[in-house]
BALOBA-1460 file (C-alpha; in Angstrom, 3 decimals):
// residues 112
<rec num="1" residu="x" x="-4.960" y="15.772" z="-34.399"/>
<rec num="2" residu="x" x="-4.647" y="12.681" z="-32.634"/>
<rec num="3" residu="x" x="-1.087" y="13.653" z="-31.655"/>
<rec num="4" residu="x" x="-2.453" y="16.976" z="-30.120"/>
<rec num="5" residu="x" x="-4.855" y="15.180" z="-27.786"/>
<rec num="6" residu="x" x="-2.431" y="12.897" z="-26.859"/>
<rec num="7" residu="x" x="0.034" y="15.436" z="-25.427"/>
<rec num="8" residu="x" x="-3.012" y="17.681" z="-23.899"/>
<rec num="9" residu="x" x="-4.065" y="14.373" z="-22.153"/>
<rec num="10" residu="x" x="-0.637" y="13.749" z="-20.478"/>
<rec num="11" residu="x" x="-0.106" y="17.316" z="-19.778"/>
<rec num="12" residu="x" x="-3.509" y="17.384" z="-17.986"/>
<rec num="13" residu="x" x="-2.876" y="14.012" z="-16.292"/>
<rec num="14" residu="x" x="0.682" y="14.926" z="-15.279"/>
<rec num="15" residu="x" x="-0.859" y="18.237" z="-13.843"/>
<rec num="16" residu="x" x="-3.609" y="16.720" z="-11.877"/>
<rec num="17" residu="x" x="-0.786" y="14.134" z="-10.470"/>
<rec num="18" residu="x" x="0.727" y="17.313" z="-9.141"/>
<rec num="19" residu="x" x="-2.004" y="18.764" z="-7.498"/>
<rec num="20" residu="x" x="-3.082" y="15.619" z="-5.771"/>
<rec num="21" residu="x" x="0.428" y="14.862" z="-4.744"/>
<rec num="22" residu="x" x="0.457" y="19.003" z="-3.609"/>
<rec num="23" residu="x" x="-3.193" y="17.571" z="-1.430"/>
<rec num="24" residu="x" x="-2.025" y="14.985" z="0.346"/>
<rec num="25" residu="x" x="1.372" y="16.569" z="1.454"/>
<rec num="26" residu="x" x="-0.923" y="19.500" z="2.777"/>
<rec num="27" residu="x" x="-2.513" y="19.078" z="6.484"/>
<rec num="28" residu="x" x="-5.608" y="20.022" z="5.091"/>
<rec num="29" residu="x" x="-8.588" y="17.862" z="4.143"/>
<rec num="30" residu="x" x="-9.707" y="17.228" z="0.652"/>
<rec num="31" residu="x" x="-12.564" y="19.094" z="0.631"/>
<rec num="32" residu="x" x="-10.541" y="21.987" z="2.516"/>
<rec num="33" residu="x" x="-7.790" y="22.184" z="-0.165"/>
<rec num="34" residu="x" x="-10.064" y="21.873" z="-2.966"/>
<rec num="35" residu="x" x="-11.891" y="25.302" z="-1.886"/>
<rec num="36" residu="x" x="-8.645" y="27.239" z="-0.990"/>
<rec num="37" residu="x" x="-7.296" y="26.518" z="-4.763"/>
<rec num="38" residu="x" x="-10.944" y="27.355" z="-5.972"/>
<rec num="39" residu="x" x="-10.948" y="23.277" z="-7.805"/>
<rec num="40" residu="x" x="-14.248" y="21.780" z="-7.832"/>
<rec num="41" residu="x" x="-13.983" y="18.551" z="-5.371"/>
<rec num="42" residu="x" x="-16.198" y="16.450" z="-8.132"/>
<rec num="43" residu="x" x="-13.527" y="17.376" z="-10.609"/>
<rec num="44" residu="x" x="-10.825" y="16.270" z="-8.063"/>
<rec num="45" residu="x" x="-12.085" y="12.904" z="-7.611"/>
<rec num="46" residu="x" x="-12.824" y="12.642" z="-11.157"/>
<rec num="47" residu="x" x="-8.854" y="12.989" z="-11.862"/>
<rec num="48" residu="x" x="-8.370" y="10.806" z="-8.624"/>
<rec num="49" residu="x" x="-9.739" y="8.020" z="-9.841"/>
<rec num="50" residu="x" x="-8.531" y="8.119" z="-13.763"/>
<rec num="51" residu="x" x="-4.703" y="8.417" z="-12.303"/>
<rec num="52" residu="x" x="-5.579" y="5.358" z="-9.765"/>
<rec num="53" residu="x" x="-6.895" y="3.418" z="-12.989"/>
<rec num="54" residu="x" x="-4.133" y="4.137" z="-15.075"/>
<rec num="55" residu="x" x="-1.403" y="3.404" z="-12.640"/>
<rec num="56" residu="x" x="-3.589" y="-0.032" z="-11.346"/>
<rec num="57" residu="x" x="-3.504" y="-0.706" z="-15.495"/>
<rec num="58" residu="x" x="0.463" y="-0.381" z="-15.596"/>
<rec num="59" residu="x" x="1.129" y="-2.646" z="-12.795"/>
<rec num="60" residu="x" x="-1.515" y="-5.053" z="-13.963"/>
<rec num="61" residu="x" x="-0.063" y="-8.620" z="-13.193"/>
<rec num="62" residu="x" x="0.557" y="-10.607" z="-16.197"/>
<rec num="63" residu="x" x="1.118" y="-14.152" z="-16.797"/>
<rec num="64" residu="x" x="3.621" y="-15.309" z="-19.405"/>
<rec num="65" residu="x" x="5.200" y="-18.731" z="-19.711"/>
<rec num="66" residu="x" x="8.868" y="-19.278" z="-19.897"/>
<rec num="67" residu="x" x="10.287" y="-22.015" z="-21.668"/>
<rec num="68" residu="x" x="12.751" y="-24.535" z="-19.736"/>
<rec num="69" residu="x" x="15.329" y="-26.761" z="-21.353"/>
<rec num="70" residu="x" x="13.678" y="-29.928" z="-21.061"/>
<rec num="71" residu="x" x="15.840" y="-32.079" z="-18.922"/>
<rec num="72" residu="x" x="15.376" y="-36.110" z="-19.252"/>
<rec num="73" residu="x" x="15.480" y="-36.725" z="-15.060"/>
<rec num="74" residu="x" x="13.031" y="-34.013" z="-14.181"/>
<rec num="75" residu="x" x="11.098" y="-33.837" z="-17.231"/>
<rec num="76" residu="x" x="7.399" y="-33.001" z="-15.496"/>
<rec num="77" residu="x" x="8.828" y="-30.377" z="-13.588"/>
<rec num="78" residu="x" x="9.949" y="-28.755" z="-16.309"/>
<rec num="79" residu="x" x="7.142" y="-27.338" z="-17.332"/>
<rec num="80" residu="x" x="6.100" y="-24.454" z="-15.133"/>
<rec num="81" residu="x" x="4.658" y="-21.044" z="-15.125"/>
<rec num="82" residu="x" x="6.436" y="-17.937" z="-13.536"/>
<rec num="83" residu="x" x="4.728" y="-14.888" z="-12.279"/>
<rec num="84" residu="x" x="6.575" y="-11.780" z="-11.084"/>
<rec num="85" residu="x" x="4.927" y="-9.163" z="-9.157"/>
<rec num="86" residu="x" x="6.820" y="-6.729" z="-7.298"/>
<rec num="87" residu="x" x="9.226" y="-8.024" z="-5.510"/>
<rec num="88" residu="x" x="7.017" y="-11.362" z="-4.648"/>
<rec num="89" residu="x" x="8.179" y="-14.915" z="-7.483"/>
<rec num="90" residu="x" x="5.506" y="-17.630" z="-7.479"/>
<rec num="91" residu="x" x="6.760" y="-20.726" z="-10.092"/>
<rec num="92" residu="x" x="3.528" y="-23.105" z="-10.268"/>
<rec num="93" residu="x" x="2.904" y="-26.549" z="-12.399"/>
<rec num="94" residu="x" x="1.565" y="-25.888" z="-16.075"/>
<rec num="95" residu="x" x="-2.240" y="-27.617" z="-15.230"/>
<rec num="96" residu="x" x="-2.983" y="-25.156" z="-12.601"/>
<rec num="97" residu="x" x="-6.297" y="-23.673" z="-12.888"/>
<rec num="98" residu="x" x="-5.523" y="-20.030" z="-14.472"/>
<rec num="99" residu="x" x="-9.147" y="-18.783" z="-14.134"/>
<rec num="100" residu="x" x="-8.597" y="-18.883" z="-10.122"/>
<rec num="101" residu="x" x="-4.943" y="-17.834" z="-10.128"/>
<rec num="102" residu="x" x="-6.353" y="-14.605" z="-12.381"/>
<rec num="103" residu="x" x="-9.358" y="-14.377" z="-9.465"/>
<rec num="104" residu="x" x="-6.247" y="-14.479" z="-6.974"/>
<rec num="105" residu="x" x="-3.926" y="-12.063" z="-8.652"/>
<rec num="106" residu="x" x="-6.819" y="-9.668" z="-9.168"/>
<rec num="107" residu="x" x="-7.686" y="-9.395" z="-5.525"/>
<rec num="108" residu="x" x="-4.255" y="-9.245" z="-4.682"/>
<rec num="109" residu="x" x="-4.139" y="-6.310" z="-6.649"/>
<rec num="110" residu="x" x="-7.286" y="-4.293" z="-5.372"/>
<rec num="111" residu="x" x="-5.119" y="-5.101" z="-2.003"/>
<rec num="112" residu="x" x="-2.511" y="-2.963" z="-2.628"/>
């Protein structure tokens, strides 16, 4: 059953993808489209906002640390963490604070 409602859910979310893509290529207004394909604007939003969440979940930055060879010159600067976002690279020391580089990279997010 679980398998069911999985597929109905992407079939529903993939069709609501569709008809907001279809909105915003039209030169009409949201409320103006909504009426002329007889779709209830509340519902609209409602599927507006659970495709926004679920593509702001997939691009959710994430920090992972990479292991370096430890090198004997440049043994403190071996240990660093690597984020990857997009196209942006930061590499930062290990002690960096990670409760405001998570504050940072969430509001970087909400930017975009």
């Amino acid at each position: 059953m679980a398998d069911v409602l999985t597929v109905r859910n992407e079939y529903r979310m993939q069709s609501w993808m569709e008809i907001i893509r279809e909105c915003q290529e039209s030169s009409l207004s949201n409320k103006a489209f909504c009426r002329q394909r007889g779709i209830s604007e509340k519902t609209y939003y409602y599927w507006l906002r659970k495709i926004r969440a679920a593509a702001a979940e997939a691009l959710e930055p994430q920090l992972v640390r990479l292991e370096e060879p430890e090198r004997p010159e440049k043994a403190e600067a071996a240990s660093k963490i690597h984020i990857r976002y997009g196209e942006a690279e930061l590499s930062l020391p290990e002690n960096v604070d990670l409760e405001a580089l998570t504050v940072l990279l969430n509001a970087l997010r909400r930017h975009d």
